[in-house]
C-alpha positions in Angstrom: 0.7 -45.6 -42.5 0.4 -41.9 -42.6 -3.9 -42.6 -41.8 -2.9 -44.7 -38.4 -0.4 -41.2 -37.4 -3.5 -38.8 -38.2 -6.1 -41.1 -36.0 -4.0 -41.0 -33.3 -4.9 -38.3 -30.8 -2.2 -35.7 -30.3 -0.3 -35.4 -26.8 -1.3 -32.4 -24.9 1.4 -29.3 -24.9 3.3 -29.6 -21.4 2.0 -26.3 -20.6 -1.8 -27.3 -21.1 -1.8 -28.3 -17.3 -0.1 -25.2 -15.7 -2.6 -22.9 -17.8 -5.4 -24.2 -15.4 -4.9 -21.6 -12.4 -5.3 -22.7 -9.0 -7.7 -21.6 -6.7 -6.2 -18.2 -5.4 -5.8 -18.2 -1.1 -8.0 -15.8 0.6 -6.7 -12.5 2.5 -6.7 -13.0 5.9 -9.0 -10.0 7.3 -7.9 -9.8 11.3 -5.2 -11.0 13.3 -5.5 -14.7 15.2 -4.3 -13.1 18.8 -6.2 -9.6 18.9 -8.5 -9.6 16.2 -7.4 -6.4 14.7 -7.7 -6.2 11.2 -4.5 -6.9 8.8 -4.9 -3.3 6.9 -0.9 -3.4 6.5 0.5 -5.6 3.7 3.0 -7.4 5.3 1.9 -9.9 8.1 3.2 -12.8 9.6 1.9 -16.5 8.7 2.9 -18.7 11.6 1.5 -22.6 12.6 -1.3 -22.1 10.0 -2.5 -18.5 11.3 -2.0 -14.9 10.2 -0.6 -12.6 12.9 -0.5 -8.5 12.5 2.7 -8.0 14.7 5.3 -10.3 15.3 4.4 -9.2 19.0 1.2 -10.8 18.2 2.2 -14.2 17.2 4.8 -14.2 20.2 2.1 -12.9 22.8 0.3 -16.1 21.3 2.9 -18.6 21.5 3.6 -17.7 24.9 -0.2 -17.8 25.6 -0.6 -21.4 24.3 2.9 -23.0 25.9 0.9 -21.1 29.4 -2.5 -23.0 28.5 -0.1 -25.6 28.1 1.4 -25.8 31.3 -1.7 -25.6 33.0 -3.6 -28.1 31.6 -1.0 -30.4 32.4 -0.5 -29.6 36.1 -4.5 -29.6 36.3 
């Protein structure tokens, strides 16, 4: 009996899995709507792109709702 508990394989810790890190994300290097370079540490992750200013990522919205508009009237 005690044979069959020592051939059994042991269940991994629960940890085992976290200890694996995951790939770590890139730094962005410039800004989706002026292309200046994100040298400051705080910047603004919006829709799937990083924006230096908050001006930026509005100037960009209101960019793509006027590309928008036009394309539709076209």
């Amino acid at each position: 009996m005690a044979d069959e508990q020592a051939a059994a394989p042991a269940p991994a810790p629960a940890g085992a899995a976290a200890a694996v890190p995951a790939a770590k994300a890139q730094r962005p290097t410039n800004c989706a709507q002026c292309n200046k370079r994100l040298s400051r540490k705080a910047w603004y992750f919006r829709n799937g792109k990083y924006f230096c200013t908050k001006r930026c990522w509005k100037d960009a919205v209101a960019a793509q709702a006027e590309k928008a508009q036009g394309g539709a009237a076209a």
